[in-house]
N, C-alpha and C positions, 0 to 999 in steps of 0.2 A: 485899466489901473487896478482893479479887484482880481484879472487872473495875473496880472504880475505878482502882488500881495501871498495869493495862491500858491502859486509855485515856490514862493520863498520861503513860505513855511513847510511845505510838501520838502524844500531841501532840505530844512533845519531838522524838521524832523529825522530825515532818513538820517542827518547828521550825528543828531540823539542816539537814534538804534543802532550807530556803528560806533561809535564810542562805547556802549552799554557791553558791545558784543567784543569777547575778546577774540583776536585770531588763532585761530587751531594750534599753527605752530608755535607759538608761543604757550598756551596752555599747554600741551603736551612736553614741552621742554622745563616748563615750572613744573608739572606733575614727576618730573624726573623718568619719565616715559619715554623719553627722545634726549640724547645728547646733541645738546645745538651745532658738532659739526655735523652731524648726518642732516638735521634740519635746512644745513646750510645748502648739501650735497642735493638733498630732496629739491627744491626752489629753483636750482639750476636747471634740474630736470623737467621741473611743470615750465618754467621759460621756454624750455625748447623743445615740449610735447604738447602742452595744454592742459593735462591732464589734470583733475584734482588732484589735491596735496593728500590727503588720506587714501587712496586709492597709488598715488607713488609709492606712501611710506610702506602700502601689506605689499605690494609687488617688493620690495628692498628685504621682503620681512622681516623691517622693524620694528612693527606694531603689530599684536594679532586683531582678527578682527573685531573681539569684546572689546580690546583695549582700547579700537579707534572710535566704536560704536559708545562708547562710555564717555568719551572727549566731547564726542558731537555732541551727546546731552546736555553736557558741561557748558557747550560752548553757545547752545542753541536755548538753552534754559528748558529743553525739554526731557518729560520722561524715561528713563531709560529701561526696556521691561527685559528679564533674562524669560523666556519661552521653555526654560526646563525645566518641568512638573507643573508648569503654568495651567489651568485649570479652565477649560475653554468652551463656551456655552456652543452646543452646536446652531442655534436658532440667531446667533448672531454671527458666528461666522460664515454665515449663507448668505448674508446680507450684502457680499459683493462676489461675484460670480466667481466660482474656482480660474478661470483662463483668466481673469481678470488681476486676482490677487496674482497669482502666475508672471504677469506682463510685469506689474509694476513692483512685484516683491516686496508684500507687503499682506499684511494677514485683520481684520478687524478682533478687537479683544475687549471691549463695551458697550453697552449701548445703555443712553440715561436719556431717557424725553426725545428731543431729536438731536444729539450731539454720539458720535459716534466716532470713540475711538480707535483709532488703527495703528498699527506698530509695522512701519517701515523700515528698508534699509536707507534711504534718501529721501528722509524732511525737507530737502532745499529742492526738492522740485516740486513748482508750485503749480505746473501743468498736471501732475498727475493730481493733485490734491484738486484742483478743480474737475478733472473726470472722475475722482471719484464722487465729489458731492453732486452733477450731473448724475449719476450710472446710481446711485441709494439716495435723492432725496434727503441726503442728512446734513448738516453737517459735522466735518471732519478735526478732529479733534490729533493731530500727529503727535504719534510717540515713536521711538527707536530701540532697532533691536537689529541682531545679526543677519544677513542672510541667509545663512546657514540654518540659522534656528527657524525662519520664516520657513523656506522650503520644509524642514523639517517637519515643523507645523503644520501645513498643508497635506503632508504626506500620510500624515496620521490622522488625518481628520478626513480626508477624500480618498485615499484608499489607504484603510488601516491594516496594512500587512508589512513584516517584514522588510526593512528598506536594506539595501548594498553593504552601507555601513554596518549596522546589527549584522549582517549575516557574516561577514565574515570578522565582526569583534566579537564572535564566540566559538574564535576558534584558539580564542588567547589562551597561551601558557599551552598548547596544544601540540602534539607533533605532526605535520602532515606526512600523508601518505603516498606511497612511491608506488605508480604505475607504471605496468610492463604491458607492451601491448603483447597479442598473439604474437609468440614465436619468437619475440627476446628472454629465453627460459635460462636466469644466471644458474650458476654455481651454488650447493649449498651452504658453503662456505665460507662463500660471500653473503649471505643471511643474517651473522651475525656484527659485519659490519656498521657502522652508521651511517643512518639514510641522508643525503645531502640534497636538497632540493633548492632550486636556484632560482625559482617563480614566487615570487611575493605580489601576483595580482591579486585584486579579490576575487576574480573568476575561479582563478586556480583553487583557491582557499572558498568559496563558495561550492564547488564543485566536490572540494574534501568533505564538505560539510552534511551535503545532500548524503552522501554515499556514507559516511561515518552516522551520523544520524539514523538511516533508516538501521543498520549492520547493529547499531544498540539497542533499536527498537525491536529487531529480532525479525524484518520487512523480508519477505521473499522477493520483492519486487519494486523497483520505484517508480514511478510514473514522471515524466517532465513534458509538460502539455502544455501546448500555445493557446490561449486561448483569446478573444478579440482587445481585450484590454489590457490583460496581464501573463503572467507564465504561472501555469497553476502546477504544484510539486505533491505527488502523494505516495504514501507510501503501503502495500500489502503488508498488512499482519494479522497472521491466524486467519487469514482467507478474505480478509476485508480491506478494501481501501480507506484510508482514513490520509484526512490531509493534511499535509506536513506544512510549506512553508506557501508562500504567496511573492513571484518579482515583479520588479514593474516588465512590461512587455519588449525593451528596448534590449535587455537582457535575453532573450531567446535564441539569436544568430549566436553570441558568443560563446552561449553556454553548451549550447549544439555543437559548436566548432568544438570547442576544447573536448566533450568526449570521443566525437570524431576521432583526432588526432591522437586521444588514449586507445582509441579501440582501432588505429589503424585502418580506419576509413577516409574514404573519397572526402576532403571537407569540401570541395567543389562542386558535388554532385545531390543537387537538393531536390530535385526531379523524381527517382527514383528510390524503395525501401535499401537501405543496408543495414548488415549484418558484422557484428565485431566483438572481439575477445578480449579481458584486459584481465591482469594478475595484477592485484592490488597485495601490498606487503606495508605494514607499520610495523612497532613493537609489539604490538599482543594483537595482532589480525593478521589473517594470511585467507583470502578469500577471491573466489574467481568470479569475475562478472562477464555476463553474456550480454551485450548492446544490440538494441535494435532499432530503427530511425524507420520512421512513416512520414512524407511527407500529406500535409493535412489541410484545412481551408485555411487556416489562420498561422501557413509556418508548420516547421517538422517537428513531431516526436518523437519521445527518445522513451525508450522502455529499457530498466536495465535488470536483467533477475541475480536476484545475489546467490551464488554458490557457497556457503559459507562451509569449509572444510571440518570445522572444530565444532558444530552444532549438529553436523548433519546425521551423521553413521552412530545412530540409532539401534540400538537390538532389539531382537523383535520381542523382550521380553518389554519394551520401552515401547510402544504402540499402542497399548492397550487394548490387545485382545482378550477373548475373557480366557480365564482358563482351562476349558474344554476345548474352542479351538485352537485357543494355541496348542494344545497339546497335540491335537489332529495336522494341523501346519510344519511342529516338529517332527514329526510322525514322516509326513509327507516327502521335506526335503529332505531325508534323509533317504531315500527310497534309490533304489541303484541305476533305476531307468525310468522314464515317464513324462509326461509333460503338465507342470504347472500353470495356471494362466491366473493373473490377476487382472480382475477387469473392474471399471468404472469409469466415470467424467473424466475431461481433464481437472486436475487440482486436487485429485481424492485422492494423494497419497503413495501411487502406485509404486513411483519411482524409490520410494524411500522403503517399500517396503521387500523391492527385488534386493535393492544392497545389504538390509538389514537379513534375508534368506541368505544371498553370499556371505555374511560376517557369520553366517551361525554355522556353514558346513567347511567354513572356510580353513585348510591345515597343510602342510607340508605334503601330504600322503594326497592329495586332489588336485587336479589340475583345471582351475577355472577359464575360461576364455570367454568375452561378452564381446557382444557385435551390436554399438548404440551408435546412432544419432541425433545431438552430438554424446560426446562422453561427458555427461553433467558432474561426476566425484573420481576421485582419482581413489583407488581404495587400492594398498599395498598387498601384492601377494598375488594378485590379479593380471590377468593378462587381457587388457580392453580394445577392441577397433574402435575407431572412428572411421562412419563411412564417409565416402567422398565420388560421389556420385559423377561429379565433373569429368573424373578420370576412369569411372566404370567401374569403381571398389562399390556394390552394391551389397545389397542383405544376399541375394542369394548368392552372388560371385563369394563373398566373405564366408559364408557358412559351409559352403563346397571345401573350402579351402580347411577351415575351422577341424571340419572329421578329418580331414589328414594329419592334423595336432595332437593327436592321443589325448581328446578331454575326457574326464571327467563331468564336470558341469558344463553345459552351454546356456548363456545368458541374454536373450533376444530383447532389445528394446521394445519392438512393438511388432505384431507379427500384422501387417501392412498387404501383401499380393498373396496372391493363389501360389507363387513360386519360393517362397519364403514360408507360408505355412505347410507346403508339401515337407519341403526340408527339413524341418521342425520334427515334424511330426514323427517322418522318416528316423531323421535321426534318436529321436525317445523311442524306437523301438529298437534298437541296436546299441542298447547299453550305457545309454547316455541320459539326464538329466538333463533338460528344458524347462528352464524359466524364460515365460514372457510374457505380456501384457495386450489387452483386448479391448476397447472402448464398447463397452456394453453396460445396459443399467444394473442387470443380475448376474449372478450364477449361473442359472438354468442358458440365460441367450447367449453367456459364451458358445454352447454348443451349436447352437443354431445360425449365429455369426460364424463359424466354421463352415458350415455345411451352406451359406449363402454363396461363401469364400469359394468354394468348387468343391472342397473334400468330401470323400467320402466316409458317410455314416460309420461304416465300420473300420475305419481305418482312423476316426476321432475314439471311437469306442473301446478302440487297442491302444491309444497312445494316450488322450489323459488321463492323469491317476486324480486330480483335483482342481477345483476353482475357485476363488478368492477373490468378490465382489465384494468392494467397502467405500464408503465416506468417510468425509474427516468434519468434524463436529468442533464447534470450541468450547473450550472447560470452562466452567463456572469460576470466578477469582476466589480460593480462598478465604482472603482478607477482605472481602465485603460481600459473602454467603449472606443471603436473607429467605424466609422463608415466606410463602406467596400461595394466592390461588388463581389461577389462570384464567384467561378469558374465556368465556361461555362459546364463543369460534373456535377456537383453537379445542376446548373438551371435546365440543359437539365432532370435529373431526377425527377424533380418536372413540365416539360412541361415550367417553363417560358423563357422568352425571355428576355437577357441581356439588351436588348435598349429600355424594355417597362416595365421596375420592378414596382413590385404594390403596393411597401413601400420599406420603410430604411432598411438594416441588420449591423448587430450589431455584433462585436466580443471582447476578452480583446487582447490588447499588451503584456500583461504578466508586473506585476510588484512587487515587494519585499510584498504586503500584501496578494498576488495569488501564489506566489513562482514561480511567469514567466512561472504560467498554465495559464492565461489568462480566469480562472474560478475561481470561490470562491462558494459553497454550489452546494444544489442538489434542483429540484424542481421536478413536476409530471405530466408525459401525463396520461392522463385518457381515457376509454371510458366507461361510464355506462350505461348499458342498464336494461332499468324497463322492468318485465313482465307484459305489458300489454295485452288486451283481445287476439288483435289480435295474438301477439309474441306466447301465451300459445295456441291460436288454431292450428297453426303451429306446435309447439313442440310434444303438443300431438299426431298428425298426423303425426308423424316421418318426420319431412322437416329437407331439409341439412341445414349445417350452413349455407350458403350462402342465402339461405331463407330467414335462420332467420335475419340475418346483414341486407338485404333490409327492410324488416318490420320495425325492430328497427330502421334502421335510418329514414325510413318513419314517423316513430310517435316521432322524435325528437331527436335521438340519434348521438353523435358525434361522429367519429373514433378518435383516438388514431394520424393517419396524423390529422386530420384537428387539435386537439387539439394542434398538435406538431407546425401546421403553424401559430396558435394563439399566441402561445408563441415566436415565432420567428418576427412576427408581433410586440410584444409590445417591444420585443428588451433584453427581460429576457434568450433566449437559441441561440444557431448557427444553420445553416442547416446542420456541423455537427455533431452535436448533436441527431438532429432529423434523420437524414439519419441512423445512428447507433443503435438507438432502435425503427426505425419501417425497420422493414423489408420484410415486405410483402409485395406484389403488393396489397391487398386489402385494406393492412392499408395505402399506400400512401396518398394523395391527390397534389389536383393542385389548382391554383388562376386561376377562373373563367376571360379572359380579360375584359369582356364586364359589369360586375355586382364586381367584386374582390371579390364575397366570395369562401369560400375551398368548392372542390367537385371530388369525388374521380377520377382517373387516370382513369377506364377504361366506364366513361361515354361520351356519343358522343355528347351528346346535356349538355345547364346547367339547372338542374333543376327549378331554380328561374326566371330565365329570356327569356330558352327558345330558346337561340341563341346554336349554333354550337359550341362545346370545340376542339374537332378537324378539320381542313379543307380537305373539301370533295368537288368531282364535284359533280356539278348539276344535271349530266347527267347522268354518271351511280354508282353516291352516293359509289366511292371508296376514302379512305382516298390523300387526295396529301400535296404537299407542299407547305408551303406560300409563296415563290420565284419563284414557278411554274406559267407557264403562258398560257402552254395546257398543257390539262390532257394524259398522256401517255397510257392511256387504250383504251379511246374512241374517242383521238383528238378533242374533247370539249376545245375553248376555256374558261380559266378560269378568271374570273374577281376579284378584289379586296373582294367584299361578298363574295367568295369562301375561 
């Protein structure tokens, strides 16, 4: 008789709360949010689906999701939270496990004593609302919000990068850009046309973004890297990676795929590295990309180097050589026969500095021809190969070919075999001009890179007139110059002494026009060494490079250190800068105390002045210490001269 009683109040009750509670479509039809015939349309269709009534009406879209998400509060008498700019403690949104908010979509956004608020997209599932006060100990206090905004939520809180949406909503009011792959080369004609693009994915528009992005950043290179969780995106500038954007990982096939298919590669083929060409054209860019795909542990990457046409061709008076050698450089390419060689790393410049040598001797009255792989600038006036190996167009098939052209200049990308530097070399003796380039640290070990190569000593000692070893350095920003005293490591490797600096140094703060690199551009250490009399009697007599580097700098030549303390001297690079692209003991240098001009590290005395670079006794002429007061060898008092 009591669980009769029971249960009848248990009806009455529920009786209560369904009275209390109005029905959706009806609310939504009072809020004038729903016209009651579509209400009417809607009902017919959960009759013969099942489906909830708010979940027909956004499938019909005639509610958006706020609007439905706003009813149900309405209707449910609970909170309704909007989640945009919503303010989100991290230490409570851990409180239910990311895979978990995940499942049931839904995010926690309180916690007061043991009650702990959470904003769902479905308050009427009362299964989840008990796994979640199982899975936190708490209980759950439901409030409502979108799903949209939930994921969103999540997204930003568990990994805070960049999401699909942002990436391609800043590309609004934006024009995107038209790629051509290798070997669709239009009309110029058709240039001034307007571009029509017929891709409104976010891939497509994500993919604009990456490559527009880095091209204003001023990036030689982009990086799109798989990595285990996510797609990590970074861009080269001024010689540095710095990283650009962050996708989630599910994006990495697609966004492979679509350069693929710009660069005219295999999209099927994810086994093996490719290679691909794309001509990129907007309104104010016109820039050529080189693609390259490595497949890797986590998925392929894609490396893209930007050719930028309109930044690149550079004069050499734009380089920042100092003005003695450049005057020696001028001097040089302008010589009627002989062979140039610019040598260093890869990344130091080289290439930029052969076409900036073509733009200066470059005229109607000479006939240039260059033999690269590949042809990275297109420069007007010029006549370029691309080699193509596949079909046996080699360096040396091509330069055979080249002296029956009547040149003037010959332009070698890189002189690579024993059969390519013969020809070369051959050829700058028979009235021609040779430019090319050498992977060497110095000046002096071009020659000796030669003479590894097979050539003979005196057939390098007839044919180069000059050498041209440099780095590229990044400038100091302008607009956040501050003035500094460097670390006691970094002195001690240059020999100076903190309490007796022999000028100002200079670093940036980092600020919004450097992107808080506290650099902005690239500048150039140089060392150029002329052959002259002496240098070529040496060479010819097989002398080491170390030989040779004394002779050269004897008849004038600079190292690459001293160069590098010049520039740090007028306050255009950092010492680290210079510490990072000289690396060798021979290329160091030091500040003379006594004179303050640069002379290399492992001399004892200064050349110019003739005083002591290192302190040494008197007595038995062993190095000691400036703080020293007997000498520990020979107990010779040491005086201040010491």
């Amino acid at each position: 008789m009591q669980n009769i009683k029971l249960k009848k109040a248990d009806k009455s009750k529920q009786k209560k709360n369904g009275a209390s509670r109005r029905k959706l479509g009806d609310l939504l039809v009072e809020t004038g949010l729903l016209p009651p015939e579509k209400l009417t349309e809607a009902l017919n269709i959960q009759r013969q689906t099942g489906k909830r009534l708010g979940q027909i009406l956004m499938e019909m879209e005639i509610i958006s999701e706020d609007e439905m998400a706003f009813a149900l509060a309405m209707q449910l008498k609970i909170p309704f939270i909007d989640l945009n700019g919503y303010e989100l403690q991290s230490e409570v949104v851990d409180a239910i496990p990311e895979e978990v908010s995940r499942k049931f979509i839904c995010i926690p956004i309180a916690l007061k004593e043991n009650i702990l608020d959470v904003a769902m997209a479905d308050p009427l599932d009362l299964n989840m609302i008990k796994d979640l006060q199982f899975i936190t100990g708490y209980s759950i206090q439901p409030a409502i919000s979108t799903p949209s905004q939930i994921v969103e939520a999540l997204q930003e809180h568990y990994h805070p990068e960049k999401t699909i949406g942002e990436v391609a909503n800043e590309f609004g009011g934006e024009e995107l850009m038209e790629f051509l792959p290798e070997g669709q080369v239009e009309e110029e004609e058709e240039a001034d046309e307007p571009i029509e693009v017929g891709h409104d994915s976010p891939f497509v528009k994500m993919v604009d973004l990456i490559i527009k992005n880095a091209i204003k950043k001023g990036a030689s290179d982009v990086h799109i890297e798989a990595q285990e969780n996510q797609v990590r995106v970074r861009n080269r500038v001024d010689g540095v990676l710095q990283d650009s954007i962050k996708l989630p990982k599910w994006t990495q096939p697609i966004i492979i795929s679509r350069i693929k298919v710009l660069g005219a590669m295999d999209i099927s083929e994810r086994r093996l590295p490719q290679d691909g060409r794309i001509r990129v054209r907007a309104k104010n860019i016109a820039v050529d990309l080189r693609v390259s795909t490595l497949p890797t542990y986590y998925g392929e990457k894609a490396v893209i180097r930007i050719l930028n046409k309109e930044a690149t061709f550079l004069s050499l008076d734009d380089l920042g050589f100092t003005d003695s050698n450049l005057d020696t450089i001028k001097k040089s390419i302008y010589q009627p026969q002989g062979m140039i060689l610019i040598t260093g790393p890869t990344g130091s410049g080289k290439t930029s500095t052969l076409y900036a040598c073509m733009r200066e001797v470059r005229s109607d009255e000479v006939n240039i021809v260059t033999v690269e792989d590949p042809v990275e600038y297109e420069l007007a006036g010029i006549n370029q190969v691309q080699i193509h190996e596949k079909v046996g167009l080699t360096f040396p098939y091509v330069l055979r070919s080249i002296l029956r052209q009547d040149p003037n200049v010959i332009m070698i990308g890189e002189v690579r075999d024993v059969d390519t530097a013969e020809i070369a070399l051959q050829a700058s003796l028979t009235g021609h001009l040779v430019l090319s380039t050498l992977h060497t640290n110095d000046a002096p070990s071009a020659v000796t890179r030669l003479v590894d190569i097979g050539m003979p000593p005196y057939l390098i000692a007839s044919s180069v007139i000059g050498v041209i070893a440099q780095r590229l350095v990044r400038t100091i920003c302008p607009e956040c110059k501050e003035e500094y005293v460097p670390k006691a490591d970094q002195l001690d490797r240059l020999n100076l002494n903190k309490d007796e600096l022999p000028f100002k140094f200079y670093r940036g703060a980092g600020c919004s026009n450097c992107n808080n690199a506290g650099y902005k551009g690239r500048t150039v250490l140089e060392e150029v060494m002329v052959m002259g009399r002496k240098v070529r009697d040496l060479v010819q007599s097989g002398a080491s490079s170390d030989e040779i580097r004394d002779a050269a700098m004897a008849t004038g030549m600079t190292t690459l250190g001293i160069s590098g303390l010049k520039k740090i001297e007028l306050g255009i690079t950092t010492i680290d800068e210079v510490l990072k692209a000289v690396q060798e003991k021979e290329e160091l240098t030091t500040i003379c105390p006594h004179c303050g001009k640069g002379v290399s590290l492992d001399f004892r005395d200064c050349p110019f002045c003739n005083k002591p670079m290192v302190p040494t006794c008197t007595e038995c002429e062993r190095i000691v210490q400036a703080d020293w007061v007997v000498c520990p060898f020979c107990r010779h008092e040491l005086t201040a001269e010491n």
